[in-house]
N, CA and C atoms as an extended XYZ file, in Angstrom:
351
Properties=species:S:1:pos:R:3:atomname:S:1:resname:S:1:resid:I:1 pbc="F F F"
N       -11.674       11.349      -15.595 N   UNK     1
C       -10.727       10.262      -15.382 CA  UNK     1
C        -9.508       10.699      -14.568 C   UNK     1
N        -9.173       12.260      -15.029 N   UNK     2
C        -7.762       12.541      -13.886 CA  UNK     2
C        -8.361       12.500      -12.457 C   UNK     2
N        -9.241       12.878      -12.602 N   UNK     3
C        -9.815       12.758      -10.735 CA  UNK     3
C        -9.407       11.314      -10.052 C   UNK     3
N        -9.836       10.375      -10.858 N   UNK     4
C        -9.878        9.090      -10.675 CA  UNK     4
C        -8.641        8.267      -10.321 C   UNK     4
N        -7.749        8.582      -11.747 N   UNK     5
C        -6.541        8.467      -11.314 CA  UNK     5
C        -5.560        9.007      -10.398 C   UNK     5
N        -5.945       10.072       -9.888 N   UNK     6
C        -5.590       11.032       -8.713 CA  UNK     6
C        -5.379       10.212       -7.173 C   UNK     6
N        -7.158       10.217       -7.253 N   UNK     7
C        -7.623        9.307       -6.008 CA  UNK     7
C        -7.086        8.010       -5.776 C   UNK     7
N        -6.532        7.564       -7.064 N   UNK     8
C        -6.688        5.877       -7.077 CA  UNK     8
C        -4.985        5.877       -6.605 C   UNK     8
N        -4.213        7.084       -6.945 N   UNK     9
C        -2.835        6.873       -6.617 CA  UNK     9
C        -2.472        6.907       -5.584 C   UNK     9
N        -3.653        8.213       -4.793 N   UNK    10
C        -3.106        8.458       -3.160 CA  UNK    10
C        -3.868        7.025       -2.304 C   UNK    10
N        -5.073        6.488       -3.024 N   UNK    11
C        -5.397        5.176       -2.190 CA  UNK    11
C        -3.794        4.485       -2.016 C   UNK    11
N        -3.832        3.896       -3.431 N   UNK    12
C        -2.530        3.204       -3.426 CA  UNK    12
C        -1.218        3.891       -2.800 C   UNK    12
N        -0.622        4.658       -2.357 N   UNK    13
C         0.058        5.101       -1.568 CA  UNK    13
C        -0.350        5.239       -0.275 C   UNK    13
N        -1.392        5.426       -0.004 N   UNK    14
C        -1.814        5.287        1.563 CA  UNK    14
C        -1.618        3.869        1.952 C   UNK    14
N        -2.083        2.819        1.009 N   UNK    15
C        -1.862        1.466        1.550 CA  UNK    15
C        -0.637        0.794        1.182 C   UNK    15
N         0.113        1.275        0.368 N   UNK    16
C         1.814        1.041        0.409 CA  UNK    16
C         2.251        1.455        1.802 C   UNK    16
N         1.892        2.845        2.196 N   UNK    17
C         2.739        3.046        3.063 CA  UNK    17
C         2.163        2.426        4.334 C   UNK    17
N         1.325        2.505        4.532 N   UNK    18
C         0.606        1.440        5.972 CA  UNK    18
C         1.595       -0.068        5.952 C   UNK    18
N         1.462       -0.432        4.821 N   UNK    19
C         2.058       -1.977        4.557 CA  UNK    19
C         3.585       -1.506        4.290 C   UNK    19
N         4.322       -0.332        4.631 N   UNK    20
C         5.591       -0.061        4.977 CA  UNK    20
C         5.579       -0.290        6.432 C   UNK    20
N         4.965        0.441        7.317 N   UNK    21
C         5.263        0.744        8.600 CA  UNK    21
C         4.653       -0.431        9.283 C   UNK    21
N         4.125       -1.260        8.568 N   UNK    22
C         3.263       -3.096        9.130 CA  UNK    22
C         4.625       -3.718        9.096 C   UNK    22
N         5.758       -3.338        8.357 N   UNK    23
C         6.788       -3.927        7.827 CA  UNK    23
C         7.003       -3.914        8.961 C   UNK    23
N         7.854       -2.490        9.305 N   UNK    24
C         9.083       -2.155       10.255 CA  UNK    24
C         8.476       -2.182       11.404 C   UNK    24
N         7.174       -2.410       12.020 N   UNK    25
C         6.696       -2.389       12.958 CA  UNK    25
C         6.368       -3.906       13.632 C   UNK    25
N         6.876       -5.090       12.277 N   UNK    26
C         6.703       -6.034       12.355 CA  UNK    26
C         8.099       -6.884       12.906 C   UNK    26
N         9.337       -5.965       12.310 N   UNK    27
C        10.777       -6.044       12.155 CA  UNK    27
C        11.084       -6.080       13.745 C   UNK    27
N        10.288       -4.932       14.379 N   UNK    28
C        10.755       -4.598       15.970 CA  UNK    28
C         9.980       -5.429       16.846 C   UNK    28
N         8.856       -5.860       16.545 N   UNK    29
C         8.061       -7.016       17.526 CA  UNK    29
C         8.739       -8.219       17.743 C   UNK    29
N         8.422       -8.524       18.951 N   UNK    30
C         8.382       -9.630       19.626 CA  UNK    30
C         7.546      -10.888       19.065 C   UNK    30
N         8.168      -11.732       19.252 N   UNK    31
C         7.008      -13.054       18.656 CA  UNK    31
C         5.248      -13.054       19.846 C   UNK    31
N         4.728      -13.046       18.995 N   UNK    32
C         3.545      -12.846       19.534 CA  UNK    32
C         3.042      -14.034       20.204 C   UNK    32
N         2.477      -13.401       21.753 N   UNK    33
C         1.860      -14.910       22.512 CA  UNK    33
C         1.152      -13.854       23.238 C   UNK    33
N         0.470      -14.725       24.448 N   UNK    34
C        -1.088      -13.741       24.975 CA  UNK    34
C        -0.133      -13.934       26.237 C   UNK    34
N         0.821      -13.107       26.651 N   UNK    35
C         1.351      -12.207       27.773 CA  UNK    35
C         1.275      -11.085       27.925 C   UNK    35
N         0.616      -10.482       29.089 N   UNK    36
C         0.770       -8.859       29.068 CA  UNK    36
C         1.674       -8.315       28.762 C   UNK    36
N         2.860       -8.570       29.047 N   UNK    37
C         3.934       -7.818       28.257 CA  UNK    37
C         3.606       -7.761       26.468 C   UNK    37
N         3.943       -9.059       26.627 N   UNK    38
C         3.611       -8.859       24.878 CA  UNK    38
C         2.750       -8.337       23.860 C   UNK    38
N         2.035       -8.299       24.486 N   UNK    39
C         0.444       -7.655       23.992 CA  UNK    39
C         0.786       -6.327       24.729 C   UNK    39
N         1.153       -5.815       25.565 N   UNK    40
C         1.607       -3.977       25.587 CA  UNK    40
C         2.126       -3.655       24.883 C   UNK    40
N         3.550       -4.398       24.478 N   UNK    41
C         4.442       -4.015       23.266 CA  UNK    41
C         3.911       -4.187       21.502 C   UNK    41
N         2.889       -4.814       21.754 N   UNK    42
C         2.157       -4.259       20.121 CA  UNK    42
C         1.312       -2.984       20.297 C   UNK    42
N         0.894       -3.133       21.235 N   UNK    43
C        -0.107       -1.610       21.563 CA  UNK    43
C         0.429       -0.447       21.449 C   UNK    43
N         1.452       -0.625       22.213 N   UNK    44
C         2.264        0.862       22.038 CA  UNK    44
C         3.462        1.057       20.747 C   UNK    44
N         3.385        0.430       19.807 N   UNK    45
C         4.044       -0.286       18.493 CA  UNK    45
C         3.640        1.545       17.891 C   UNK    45
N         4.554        2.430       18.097 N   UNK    46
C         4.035        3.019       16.903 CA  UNK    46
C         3.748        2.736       15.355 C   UNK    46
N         4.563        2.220       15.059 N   UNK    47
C         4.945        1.848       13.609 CA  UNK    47
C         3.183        0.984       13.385 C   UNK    47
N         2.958        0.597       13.881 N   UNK    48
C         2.069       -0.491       14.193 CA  UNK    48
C         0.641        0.491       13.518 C   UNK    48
N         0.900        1.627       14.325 N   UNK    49
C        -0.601        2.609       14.971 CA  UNK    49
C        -0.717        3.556       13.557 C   UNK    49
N         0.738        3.730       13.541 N   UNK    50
C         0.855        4.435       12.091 CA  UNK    50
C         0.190        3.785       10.713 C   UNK    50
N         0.743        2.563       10.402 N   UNK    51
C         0.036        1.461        9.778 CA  UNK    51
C        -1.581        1.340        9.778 C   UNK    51
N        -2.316        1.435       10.769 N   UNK    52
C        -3.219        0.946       10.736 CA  UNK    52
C        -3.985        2.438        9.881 C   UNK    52
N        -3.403        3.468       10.891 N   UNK    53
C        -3.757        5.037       10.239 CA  UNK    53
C        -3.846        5.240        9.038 C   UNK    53
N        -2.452        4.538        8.291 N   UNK    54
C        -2.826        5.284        6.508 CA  UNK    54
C        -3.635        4.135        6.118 C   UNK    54
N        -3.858        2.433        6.321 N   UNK    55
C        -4.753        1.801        6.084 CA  UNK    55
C        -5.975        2.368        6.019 C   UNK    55
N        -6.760        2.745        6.740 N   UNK    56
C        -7.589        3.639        6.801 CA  UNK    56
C        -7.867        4.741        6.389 C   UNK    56
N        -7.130        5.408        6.227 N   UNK    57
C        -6.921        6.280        4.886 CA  UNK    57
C        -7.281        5.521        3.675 C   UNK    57
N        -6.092        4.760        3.458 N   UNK    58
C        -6.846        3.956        1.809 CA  UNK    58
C        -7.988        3.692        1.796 C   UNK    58
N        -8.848        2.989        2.930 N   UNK    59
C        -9.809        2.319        3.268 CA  UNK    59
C       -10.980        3.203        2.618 C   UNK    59
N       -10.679        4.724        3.121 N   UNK    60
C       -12.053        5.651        2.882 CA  UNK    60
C       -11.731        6.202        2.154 C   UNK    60
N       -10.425        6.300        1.240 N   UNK    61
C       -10.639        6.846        0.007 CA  UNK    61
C       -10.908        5.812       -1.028 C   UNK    61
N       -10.802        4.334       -0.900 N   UNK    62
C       -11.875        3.579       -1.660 CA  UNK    62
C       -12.878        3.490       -1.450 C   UNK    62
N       -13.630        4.010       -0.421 N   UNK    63
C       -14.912        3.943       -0.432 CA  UNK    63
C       -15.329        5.182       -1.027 C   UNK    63
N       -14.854        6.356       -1.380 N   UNK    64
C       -15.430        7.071       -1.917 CA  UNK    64
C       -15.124        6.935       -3.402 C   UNK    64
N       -14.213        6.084       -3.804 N   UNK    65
C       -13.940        5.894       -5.357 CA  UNK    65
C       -14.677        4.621       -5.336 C   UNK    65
N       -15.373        3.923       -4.613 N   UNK    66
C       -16.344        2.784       -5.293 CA  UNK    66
C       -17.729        3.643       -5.196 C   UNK    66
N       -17.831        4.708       -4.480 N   UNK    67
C       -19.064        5.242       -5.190 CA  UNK    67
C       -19.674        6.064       -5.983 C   UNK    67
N       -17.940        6.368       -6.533 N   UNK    68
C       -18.638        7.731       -7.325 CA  UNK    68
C       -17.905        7.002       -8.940 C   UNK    68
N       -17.167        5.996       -9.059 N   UNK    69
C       -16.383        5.850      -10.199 CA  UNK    69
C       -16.856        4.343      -10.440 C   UNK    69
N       -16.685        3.936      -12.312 N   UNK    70
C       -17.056        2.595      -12.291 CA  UNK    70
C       -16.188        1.640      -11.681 C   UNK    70
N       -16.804        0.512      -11.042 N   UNK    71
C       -15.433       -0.449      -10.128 CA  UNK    71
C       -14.918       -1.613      -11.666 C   UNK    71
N       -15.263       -1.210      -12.963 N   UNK    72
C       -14.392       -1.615      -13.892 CA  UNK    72
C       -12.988       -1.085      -14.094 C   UNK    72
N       -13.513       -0.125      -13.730 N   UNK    73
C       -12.303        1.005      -14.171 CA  UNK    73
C       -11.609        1.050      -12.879 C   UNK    73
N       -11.754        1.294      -11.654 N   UNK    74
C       -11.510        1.770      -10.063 CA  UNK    74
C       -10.643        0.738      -10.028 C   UNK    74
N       -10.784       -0.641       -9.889 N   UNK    75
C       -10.605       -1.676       -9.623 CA  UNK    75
C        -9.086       -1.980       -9.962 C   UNK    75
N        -8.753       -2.331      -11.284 N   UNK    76
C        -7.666       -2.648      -12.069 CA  UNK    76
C        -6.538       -1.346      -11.315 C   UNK    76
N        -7.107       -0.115      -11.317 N   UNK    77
C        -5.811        0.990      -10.504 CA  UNK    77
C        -5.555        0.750       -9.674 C   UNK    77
N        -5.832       -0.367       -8.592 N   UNK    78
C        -5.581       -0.531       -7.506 CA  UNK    78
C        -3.953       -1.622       -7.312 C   UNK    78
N        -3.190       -1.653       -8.907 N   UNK    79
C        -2.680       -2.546       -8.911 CA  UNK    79
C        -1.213       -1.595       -9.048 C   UNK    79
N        -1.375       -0.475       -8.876 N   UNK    80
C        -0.161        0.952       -8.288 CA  UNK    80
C         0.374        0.478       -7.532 C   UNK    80
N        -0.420        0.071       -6.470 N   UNK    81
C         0.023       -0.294       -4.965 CA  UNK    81
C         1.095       -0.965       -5.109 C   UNK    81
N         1.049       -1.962       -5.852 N   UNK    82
C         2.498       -3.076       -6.249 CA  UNK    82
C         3.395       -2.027       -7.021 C   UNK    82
N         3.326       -1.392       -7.672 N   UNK    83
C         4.485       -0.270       -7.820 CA  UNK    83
C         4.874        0.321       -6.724 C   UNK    83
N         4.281        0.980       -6.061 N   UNK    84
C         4.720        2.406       -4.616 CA  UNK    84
C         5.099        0.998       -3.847 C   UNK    84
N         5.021       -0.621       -3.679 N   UNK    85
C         5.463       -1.419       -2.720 CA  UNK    85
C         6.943       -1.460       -3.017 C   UNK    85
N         7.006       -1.182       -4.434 N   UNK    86
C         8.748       -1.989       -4.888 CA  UNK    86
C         9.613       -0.922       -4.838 C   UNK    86
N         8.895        0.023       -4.881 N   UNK    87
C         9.800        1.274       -5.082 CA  UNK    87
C         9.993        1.718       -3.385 C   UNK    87
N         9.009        1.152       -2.677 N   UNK    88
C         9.186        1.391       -0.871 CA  UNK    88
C        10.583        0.474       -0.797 C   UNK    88
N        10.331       -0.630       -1.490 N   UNK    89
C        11.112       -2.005       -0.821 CA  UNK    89
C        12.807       -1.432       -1.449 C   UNK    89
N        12.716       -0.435       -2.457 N   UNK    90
C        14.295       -0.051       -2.921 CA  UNK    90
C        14.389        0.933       -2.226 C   UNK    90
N        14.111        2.452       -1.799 N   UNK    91
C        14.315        3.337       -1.469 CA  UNK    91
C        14.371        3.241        0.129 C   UNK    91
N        13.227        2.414        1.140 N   UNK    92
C        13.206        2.464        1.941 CA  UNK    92
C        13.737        1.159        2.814 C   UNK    92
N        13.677       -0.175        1.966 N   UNK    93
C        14.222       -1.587        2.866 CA  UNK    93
C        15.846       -1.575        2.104 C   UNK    93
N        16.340       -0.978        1.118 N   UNK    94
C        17.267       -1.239        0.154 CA  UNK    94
C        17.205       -2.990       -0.376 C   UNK    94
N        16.088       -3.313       -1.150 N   UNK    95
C        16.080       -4.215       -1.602 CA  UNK    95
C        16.665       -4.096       -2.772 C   UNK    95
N        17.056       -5.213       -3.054 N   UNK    96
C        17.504       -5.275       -4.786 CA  UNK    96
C        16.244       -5.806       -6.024 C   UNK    96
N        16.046       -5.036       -7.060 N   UNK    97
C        15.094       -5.577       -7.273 CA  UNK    97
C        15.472       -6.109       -9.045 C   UNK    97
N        15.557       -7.421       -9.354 N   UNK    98
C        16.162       -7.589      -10.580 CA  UNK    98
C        14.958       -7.229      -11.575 C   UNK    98
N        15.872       -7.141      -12.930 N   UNK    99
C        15.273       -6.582      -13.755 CA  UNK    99
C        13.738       -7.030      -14.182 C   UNK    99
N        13.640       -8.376      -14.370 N   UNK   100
C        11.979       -8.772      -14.756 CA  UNK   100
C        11.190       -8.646      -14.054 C   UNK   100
N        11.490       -8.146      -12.433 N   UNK   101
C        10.541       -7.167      -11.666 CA  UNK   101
C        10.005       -6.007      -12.115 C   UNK   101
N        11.643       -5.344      -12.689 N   UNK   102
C        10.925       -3.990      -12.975 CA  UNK   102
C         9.881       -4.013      -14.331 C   UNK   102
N        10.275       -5.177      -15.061 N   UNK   103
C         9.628       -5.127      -16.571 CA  UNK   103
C         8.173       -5.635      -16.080 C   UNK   103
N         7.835       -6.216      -15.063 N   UNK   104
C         6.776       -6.476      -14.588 CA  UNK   104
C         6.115       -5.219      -14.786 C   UNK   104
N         6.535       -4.516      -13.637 N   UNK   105
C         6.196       -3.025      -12.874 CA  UNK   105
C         6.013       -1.902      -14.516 C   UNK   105
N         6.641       -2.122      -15.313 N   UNK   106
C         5.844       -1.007      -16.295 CA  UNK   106
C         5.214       -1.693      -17.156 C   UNK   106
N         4.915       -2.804      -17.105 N   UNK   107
C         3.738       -3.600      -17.951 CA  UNK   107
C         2.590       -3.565      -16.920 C   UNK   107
N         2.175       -3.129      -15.687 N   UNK   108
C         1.461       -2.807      -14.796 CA  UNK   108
C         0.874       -1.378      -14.654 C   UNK   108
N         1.889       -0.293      -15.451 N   UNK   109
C         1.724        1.000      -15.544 CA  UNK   109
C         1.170        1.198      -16.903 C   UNK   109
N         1.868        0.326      -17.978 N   UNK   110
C         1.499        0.479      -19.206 CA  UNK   110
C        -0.010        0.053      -19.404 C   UNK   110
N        -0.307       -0.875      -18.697 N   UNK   111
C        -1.837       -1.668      -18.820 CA  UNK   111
C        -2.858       -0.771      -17.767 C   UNK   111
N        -2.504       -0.163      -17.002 N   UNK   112
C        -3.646        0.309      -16.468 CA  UNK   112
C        -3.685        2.153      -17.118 C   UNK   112
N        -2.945        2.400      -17.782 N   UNK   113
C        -2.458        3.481      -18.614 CA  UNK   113
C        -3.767        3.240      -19.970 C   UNK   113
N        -3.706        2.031      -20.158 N   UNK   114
C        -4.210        1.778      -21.363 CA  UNK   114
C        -6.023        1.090      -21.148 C   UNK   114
N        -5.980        1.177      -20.133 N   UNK   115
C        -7.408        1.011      -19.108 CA  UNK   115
C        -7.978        2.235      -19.393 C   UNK   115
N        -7.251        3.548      -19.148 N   UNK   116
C        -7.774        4.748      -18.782 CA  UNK   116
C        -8.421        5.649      -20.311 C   UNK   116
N        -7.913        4.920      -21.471 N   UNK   117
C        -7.888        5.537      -22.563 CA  UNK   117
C        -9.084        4.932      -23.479 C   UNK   117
C-alpha cells in the first residue's frame, strides 16, 4: 500500500503542478482566435509546454498505477490533487483560502487515509 500511496501522491502532484503552469500560462495569453500571431504565442507559451509535460507525467504514472493496483483503491487517491491544488493556490497564486475549505481538505485526507486501512 506505501508503494501505492507513493505513486498516487507524485501522480497527484504532477497534475497539480501542470494545472499550475495551465494557470500562469493561461494568465499571460492572449485571447485566443486562429491568427498566426496568436497561435505562435501559445506555441512558444512556455508555461504552456511545461504544463502539458508534468500532465503527462501524471498521465503515465496512472497508467502504471491502473495496472498494477486495484482502481478501488487507486481511484479515490486521486482526490490529493485537490489538496496540492489549494495549497498551489496559497503558496503560489496567494489565494486566501477560508476555513471550511480547509475542513474540506482534511476530511479528504482523513477519508482516503481511512481507504488505505
Amino acid at each position: 500500500m506505501l508503494k501505492l500511496l507513493l505513486l498516487s501522491l507524485l501522480q497527484c502532484a504532477c497534475l497539480a503542478l501542470g494545472q499550475v503552469f495551465l494557470k500562469i500560462a493561461m494568465s499571460k495569453a492572449e485571447k485566443f482566435c486562429f491568427e498566426w500571431e496568436i497561435i505562435k504565442s501559445y506555441l512558444t507559451n512556455w508555461h504552456l509546454l511545461y504544463s502539458g509535460l508534468c500532465m503527462t507525467a501524471a498521465m503515465l504514472i496512472w497508467f502504471y498505477i491502473l495496472r498494477h493496483f486495484e482502481f478501488s483503491v487507486a481511484y479515490p487517491l486521486t482526490s490529493f490533487s485537490y489538496v496540492f491544488g489549494v495549497l498551489a493556490a496559497v503558496w503560489i497564486f496567494g489565494e486566501a483560502v477560508p476555513l471550511t475549505r480547509w475542513i474540506g481538505l482534511g476530511l479528504i485526507v482523513l477519508g482516503t487515509f481511512l481507504l488505505l486501512k
